[in-house]
N, C-alpha and C positions, 0 to 999 in steps of 0.2 A: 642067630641067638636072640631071644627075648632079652629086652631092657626095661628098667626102671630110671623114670627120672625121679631122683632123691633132690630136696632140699631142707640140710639140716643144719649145726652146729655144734663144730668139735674142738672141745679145749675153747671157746669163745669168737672161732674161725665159723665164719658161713660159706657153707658147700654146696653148690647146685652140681652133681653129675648123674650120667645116667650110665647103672651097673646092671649088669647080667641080675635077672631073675634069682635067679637060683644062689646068688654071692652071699656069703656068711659073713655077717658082722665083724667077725674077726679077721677074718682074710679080706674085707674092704678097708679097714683101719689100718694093718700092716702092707698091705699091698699097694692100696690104692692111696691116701694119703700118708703112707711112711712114718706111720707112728708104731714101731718096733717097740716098747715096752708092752705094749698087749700081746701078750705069748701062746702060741698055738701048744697045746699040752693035748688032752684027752681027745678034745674034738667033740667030747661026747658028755660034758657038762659036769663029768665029776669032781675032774681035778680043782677049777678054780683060777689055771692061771692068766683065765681069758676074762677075768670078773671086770668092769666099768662100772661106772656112773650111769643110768639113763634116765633122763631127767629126776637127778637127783638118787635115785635108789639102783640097788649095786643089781646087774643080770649077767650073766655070763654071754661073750659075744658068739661062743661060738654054737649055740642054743638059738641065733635068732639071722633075718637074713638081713639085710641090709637095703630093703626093700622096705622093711620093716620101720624105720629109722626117719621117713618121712617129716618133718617139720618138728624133729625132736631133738632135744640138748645131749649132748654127751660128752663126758670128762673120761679122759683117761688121765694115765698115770703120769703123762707129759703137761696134762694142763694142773695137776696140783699147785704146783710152786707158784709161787706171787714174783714172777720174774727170776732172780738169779736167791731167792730163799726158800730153799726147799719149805713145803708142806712140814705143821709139826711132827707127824706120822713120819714124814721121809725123814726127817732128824733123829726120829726116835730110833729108829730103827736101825740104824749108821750108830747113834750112838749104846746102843744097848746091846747088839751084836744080833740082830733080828732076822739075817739073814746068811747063808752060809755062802748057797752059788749063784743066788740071784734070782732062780729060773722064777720061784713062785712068789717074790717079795710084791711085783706089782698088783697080783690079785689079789695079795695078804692085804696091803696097803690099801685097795680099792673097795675089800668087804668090809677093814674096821674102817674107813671113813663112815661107810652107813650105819655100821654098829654104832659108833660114837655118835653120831648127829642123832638116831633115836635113842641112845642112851650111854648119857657123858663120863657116868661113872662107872661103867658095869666093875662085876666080883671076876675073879677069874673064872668061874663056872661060867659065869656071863659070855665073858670075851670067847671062851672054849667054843660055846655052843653057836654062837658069833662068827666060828672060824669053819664052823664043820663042814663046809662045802668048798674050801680049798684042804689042798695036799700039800705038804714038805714031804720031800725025802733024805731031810739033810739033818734038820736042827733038833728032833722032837719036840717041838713048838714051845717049848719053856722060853727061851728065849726073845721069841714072837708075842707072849702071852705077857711078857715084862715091856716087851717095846711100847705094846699098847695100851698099859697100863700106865707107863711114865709120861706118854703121849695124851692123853686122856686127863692126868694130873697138870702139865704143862698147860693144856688147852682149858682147861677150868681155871687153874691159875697165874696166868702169866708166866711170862718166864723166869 
């Protein structure tokens, strides 16, 4: 089997290994370094629950190989917290009822970070269109739509 040597940065950790060709972003992240909040859902880029940070802006992991990933940053949903304080987004979301069984909060949470970084205020049509490339099958996203909305509020203005 073909290898890649990767060296990159996850959650603020530098990683020198070398993975199978062929290994997908997603299943190197939970497989390989054990970072299990990035959730294997569609496989196939629609659902959303495989969404991260790469260097800075949100892709879906399981869309890309890990090969790919070379000398580049990536935050998942384990590096949000500043230590033992959740991400404002993770607060909001716990407090506002923003998720029901969990499955898809991390990609929920990984695509409005990039919506809020390029736009702090959005309208709810905003956050909507912000969202359209993750899936719930739980909540009808009203209450996802308020998380990030009070998250966004929070983040603008203090607590």
């Amino acid at each position: 089997m073909s290898t890649h040597r990767i060296e990159c940065t996850v959650n603020g950790e530098t990683h020198s290994l070398d993975v199978p060709t062929g290994r997908l972003l997603s299943d190197f992240l939970r497989d390989d370094l054990h970072l299990t909040g990035t959730k294997r859902g569609c496989e196939t880029g629609v659902c959303g629950a495989c969404s991260i940070l790469l260097d800075g802006e949100v892709v879906k992991s399981c869309l890309m190989l890990a090969a790919q990933i070379d000398g580049r940053d990536i935050t998942t949903i384990e590096g949000l917290s500043r230590g033992d304080e959740p991400h404002p987004l993770q607060e909001s979301f716990m407090e506002c009822g923003g998720l029901q069984c969990g499955y898809c909060t991390p990609g929920m949470i990984m695509a409005s970070c990039d919506l809020l970084k390029n736009n702090p205020s959005p309208s709810v049509e905003e956050v909507q269109r912000g969202l359209s490339g993750n899936l719930c099958r739980c909540t009808g996203y009203t209450q996802i739509v308020e998380s990030i909305l009070h998250a966004a509020e929070e983040m603008n203005h203090g607590n």
